[in-house]
C-alpha positions as CSV (number, residue, x, y, z in Angstrom):
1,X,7.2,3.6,12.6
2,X,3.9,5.7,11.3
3,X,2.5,5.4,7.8
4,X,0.4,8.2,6.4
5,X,-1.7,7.7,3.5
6,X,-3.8,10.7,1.8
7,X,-6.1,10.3,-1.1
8,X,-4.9,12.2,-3.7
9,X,-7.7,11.5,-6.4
10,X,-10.2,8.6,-7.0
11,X,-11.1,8.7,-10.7
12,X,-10.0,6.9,-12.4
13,X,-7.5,5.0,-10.4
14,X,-7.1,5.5,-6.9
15,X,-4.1,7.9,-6.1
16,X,-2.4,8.7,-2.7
17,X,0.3,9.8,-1.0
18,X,2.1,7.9,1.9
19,X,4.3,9.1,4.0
20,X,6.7,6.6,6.2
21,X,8.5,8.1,9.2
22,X,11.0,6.6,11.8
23,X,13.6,7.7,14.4
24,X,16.0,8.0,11.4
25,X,13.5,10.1,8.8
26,X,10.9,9.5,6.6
27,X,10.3,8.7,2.9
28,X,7.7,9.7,0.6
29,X,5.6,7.6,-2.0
30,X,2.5,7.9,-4.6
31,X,0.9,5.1,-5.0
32,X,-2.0,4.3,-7.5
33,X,-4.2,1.3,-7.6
34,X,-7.4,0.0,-9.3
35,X,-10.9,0.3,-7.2
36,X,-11.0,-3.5,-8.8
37,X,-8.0,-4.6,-7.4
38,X,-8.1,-3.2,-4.1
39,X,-11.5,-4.6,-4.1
40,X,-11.0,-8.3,-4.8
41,X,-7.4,-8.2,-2.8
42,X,-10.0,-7.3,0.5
43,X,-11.9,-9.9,0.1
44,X,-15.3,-8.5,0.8
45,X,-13.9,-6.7,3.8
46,X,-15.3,-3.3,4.3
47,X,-12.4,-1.2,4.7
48,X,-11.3,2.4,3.5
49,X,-8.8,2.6,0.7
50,X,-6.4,4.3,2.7
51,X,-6.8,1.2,5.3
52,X,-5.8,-0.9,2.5
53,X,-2.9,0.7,1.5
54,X,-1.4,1.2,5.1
55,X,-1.7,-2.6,5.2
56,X,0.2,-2.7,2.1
57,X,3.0,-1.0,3.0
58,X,3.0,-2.7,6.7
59,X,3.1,-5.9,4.1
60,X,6.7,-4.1,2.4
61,X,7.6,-2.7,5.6
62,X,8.1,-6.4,6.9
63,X,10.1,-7.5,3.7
64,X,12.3,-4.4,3.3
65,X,13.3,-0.6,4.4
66,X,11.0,2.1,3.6
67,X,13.8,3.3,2.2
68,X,14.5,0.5,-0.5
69,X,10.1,0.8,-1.6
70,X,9.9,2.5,-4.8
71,X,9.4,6.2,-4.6
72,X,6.0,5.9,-7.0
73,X,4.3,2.5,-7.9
74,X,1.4,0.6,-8.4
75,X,-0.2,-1.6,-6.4
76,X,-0.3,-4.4,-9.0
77,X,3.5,-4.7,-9.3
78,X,4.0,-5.5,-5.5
79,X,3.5,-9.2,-6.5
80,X,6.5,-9.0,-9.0
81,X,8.4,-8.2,-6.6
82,X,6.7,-10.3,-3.3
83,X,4.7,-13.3,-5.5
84,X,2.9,-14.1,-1.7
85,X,1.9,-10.7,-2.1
86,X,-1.9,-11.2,-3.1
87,X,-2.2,-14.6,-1.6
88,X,-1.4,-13.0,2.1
89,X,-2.1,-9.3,1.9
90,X,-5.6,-10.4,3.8
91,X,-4.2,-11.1,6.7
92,X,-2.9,-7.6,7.3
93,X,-6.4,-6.3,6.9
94,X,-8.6,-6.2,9.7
């Protein structure tokens, strides 16, 4: 499985879009998130954005089907969904 993220804009949230592909197709998402957000969710790493996304979606990957991750979302509504979300999102980081 491959994830693809592009930046799509920075101002004044962060904006990409992320392609996931398989052996049976891929899906397509935008994604936004706050520079703030990303930020603390790092944890003083210095990563890219498009690093922290890719570990994001390796985070969903894990819990469902790229098929069953929304088609356009926010990073802050991951932890609705996935309340471990923020506490173990670090550990997919480098």
């Amino acid at each position: 499985m491959s994830v693809d993220v592009t930046r799509i804009a920075a101002l004044p949230k962060l904006e990409f879009a992320v392609e996931v592909r398989d052996e049976r197709g891929s899906s397509r998402h935008a994604v936004t998130a706050d520079p703030a957000l990303v930020a603390r969710l790092a944890g003083g790493r210095r990563i890219s954005d498009e690093r922290f996304v890719e570990a994001v979606f390796e985070f969903l990957l894990e819990r469902e089907p790229k098929d069953a991750i929304l088609s356009r979302f926010d990073v802050s509504v991951v932890s609705r969904y996935f309340p471990e979300f923020e506490r173990v999102i670090g550990t997919y980081l480098p």
